[in-house]
C-alpha positions as CSV (number, residue, x, y, z in Angstrom):
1,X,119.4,125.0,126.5
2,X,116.3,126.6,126.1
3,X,113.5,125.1,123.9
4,X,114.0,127.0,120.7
5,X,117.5,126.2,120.3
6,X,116.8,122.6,120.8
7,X,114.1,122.7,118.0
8,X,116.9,124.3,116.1
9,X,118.9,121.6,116.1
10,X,116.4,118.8,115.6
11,X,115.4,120.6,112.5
12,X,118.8,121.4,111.2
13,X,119.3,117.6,112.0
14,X,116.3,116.7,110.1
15,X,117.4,118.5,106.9
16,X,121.3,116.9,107.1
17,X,119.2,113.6,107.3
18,X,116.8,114.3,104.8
19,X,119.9,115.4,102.4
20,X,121.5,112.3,102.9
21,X,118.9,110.5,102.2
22,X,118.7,112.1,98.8
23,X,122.0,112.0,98.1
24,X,122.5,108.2,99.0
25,X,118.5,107.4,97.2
26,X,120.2,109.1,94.0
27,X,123.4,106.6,94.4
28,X,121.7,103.7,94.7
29,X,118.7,104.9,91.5
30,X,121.6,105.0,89.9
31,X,123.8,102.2,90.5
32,X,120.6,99.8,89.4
33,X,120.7,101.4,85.7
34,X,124.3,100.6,85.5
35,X,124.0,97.3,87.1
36,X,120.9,96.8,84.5
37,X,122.7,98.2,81.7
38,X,125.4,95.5,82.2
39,X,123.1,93.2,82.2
40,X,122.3,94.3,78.7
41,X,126.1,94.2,78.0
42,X,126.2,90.4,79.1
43,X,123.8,89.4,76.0
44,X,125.2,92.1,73.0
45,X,128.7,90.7,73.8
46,X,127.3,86.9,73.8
47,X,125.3,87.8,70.8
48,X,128.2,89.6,69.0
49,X,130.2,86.2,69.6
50,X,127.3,84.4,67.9
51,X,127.1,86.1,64.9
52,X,130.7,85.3,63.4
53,X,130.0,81.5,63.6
54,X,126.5,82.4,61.9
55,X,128.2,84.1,59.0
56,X,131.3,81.7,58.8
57,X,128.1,78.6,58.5
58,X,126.5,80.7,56.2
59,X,129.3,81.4,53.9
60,X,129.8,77.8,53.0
61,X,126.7,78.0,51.0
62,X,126.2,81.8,50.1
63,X,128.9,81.9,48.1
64,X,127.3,84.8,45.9
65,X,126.3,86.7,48.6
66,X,129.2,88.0,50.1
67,X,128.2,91.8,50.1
68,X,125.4,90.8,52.8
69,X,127.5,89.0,54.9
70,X,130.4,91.3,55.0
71,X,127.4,93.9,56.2
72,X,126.7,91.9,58.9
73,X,130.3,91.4,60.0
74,X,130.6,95.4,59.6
75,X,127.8,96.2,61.5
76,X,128.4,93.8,64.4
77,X,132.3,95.2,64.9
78,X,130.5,98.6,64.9
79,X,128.3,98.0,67.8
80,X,130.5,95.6,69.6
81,X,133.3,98.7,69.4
82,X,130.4,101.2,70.8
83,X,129.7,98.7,73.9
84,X,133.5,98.6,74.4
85,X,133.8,102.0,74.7
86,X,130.6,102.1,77.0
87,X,132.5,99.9,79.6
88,X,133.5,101.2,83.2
89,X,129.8,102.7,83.4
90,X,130.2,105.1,80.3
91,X,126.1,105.2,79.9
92,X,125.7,108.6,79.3
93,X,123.4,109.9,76.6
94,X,125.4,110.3,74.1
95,X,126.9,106.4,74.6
96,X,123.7,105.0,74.2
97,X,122.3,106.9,71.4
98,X,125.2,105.4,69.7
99,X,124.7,102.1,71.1
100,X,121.1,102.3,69.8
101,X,122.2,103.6,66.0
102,X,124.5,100.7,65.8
103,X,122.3,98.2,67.4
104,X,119.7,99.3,64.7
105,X,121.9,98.9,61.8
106,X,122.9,95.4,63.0
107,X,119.1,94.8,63.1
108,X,119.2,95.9,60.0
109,X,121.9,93.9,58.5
110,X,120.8,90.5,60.3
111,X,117.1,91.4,59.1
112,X,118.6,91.3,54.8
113,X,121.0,88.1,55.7
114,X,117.5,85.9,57.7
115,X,115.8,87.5,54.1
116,X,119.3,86.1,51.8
117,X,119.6,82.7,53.9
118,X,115.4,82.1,53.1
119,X,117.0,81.1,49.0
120,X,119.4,78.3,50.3
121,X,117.1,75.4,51.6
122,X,120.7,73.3,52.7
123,X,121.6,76.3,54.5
124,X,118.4,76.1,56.4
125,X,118.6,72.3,56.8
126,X,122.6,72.5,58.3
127,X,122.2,71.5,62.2
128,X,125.2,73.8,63.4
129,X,123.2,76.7,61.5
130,X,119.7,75.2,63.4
131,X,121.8,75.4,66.9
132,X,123.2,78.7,66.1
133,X,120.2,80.3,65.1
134,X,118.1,79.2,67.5
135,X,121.1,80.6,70.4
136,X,120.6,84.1,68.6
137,X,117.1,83.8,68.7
138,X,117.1,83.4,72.4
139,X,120.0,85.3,72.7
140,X,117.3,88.1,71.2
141,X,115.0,87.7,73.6
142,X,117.6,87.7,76.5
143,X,118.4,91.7,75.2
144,X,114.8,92.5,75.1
145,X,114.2,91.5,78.5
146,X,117.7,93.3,79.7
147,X,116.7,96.5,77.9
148,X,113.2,96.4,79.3
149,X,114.9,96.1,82.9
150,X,117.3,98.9,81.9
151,X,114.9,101.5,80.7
152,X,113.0,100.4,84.0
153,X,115.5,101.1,86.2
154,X,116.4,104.2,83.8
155,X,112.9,105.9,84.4
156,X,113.0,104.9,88.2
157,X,116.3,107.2,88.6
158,X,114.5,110.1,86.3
159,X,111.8,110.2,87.8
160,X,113.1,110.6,91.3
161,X,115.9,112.7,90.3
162,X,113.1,115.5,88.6
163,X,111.0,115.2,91.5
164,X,110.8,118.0,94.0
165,X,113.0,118.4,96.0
166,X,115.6,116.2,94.9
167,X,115.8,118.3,91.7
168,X,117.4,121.0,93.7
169,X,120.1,118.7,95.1
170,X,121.1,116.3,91.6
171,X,123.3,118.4,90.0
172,X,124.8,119.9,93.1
173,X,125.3,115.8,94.1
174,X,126.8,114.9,90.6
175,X,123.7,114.4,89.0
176,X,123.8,116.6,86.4
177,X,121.2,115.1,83.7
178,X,118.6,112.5,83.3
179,X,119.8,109.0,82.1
180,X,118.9,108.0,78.6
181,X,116.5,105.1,78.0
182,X,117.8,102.4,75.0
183,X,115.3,102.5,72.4
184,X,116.0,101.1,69.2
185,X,114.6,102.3,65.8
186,X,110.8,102.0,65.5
187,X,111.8,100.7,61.7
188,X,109.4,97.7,60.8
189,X,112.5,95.6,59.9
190,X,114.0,96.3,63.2
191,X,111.8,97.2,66.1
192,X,110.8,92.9,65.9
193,X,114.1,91.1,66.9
194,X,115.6,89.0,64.1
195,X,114.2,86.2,63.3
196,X,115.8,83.3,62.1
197,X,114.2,80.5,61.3
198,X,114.9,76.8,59.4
């Protein structure tokens, strides 16, 4: 063999490595938002199993107020369907635009009952409604650090997959389109997580 035809082939094996790498970097970008995205499942579904047993306290002593609490119950079986039907690694932007609408309305709803429970001084004083809220409340936090890692990992994957050259080779690798980040509604009543407090 003479020279050139051996720099051929180191070259041509140079590129099959170099697509490889790309192809496997793109894998791996991407397994870490799913992984982080169930991370973020892990606390909604925990969450969603808290609020039930906040509402069923609550009722006891909110006997008039059965409109906000129904809302709550409403808006947590709304988001807890759209995380169901995000399982198996559904993230795609359309999935988590709707996870984010319905998270924001459950905000929402949580934000007019911890407004509604403020009026019943024996509701605050009940220790099983102390324990829960106080589980929700670091049950809130637990999301907001899970989202954070999420949209990290989320621009982490982006990034790499718009930067040259990989941009050539994401769609061609089944990498069609950027990952969506989870933002919730920049709403004053929602963007702080609820805040419950006795």
């Amino acid at each position: 063999m003479d020279l050139s035809t051996i720099v051929f082939w180191l070259v041509l094996l140079g590129l099959v490595i170099y697509v490889v790498t790309v192809y496997n970097s793109l894998v791996t970008l991407k397994n870490r938002y799913l992984n982080a995205f169930s991370q973020i499942e892990v606390q909604l579904k925990r969450r969603y199993d808290l609020i039930p047993n906040l509402v069923e306290t609550a009722k006891a002593y909110m006997t008039h107020e059965r409109e906000t609490l129904d809302a709550v119950i409403t808006a947590r079986n709304d988001a807890a369907a759209v995380l169901k039907a995000m399982g198996n690694g559904n993230v795609s932007p359309g999935t988590v635009g709707k996870l984010a609408a319905a998270e924001g309305s459950l905000q929402g709803a949580l934000g007019k009952l911890n407004v509604t429970m403020e009026a019943y001084p024996d509701l605050k004083a009940n220790e099983n409604m102390l324990q829960l809220s106080e589980e929700l409340t670091t049950t809130e936090n637990r999301v907001a650090f899970a989202r954070q890692g999420f949209n990290d990992a989320v621009m982490a994957y982006n990034t790499y997959r718009q930067s040259f050259p990989p941009v050539f080779f994401a769609a061609k690798f089944g990498h069609p389109e950027d990952a969506t980040l989870l933002e919730f509604d920049d709403s004053p009543e929602i963007q702080a997580p609820p805040r419950v407090s006795f």
